[in-house]
N, C-alpha and C positions, 0 to 999 in steps of 0.2 A: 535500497529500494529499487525498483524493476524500472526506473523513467532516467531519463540523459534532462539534462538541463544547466540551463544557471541560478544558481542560490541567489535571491533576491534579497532577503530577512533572515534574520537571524532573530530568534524569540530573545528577547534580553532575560526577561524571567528565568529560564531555563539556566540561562549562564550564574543567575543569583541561586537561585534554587534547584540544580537538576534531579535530585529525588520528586521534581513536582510530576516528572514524568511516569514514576512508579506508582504515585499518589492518586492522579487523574489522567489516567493512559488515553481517553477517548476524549479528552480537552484540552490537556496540554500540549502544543505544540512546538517543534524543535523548527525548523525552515518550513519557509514558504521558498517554489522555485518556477521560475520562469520555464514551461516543458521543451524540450526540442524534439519534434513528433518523428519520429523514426520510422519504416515497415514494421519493424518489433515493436513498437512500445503500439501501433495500431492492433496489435492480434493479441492484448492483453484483453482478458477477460472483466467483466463487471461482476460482481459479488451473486447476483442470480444466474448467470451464465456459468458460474465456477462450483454450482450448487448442482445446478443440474450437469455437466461435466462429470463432476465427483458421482452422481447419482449414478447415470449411466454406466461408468467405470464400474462401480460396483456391482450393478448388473450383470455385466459382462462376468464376472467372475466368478459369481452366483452359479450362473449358466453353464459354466465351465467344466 
């Protein structure tokens, strides 16, 4: 994953069951982590920032 930090949690469940991750991808969770904010980990994109990026890119090529 794109962040530095320190592992706080560890999901116990995961450790009992880790197919639960294939099972419920957008629920189940492997660590929680304390971030360490970086210059790089600030110029990560947000999910609508990375939409519109990809958009544009693609524009650009269109044009091309």
């Amino acid at each position: 994953m794109p962040i530095t930090g320190i592992i706080v949690e560890i999901n116990p469940e995961i450790l009992k069951k880790s197919g639960l991750v294939n099972n419920e991808p957008y629920h189940a969770w492997l660590v929680k982590i304390e971030p360490a904010i970086s210059d790089h980990e600030k110029q990560l994109l947000i999910a609508d920032e990375y939409k519109t990026l990809i958009w544009q890119l693609n524009k650009t090529k269109i044009n091309v």
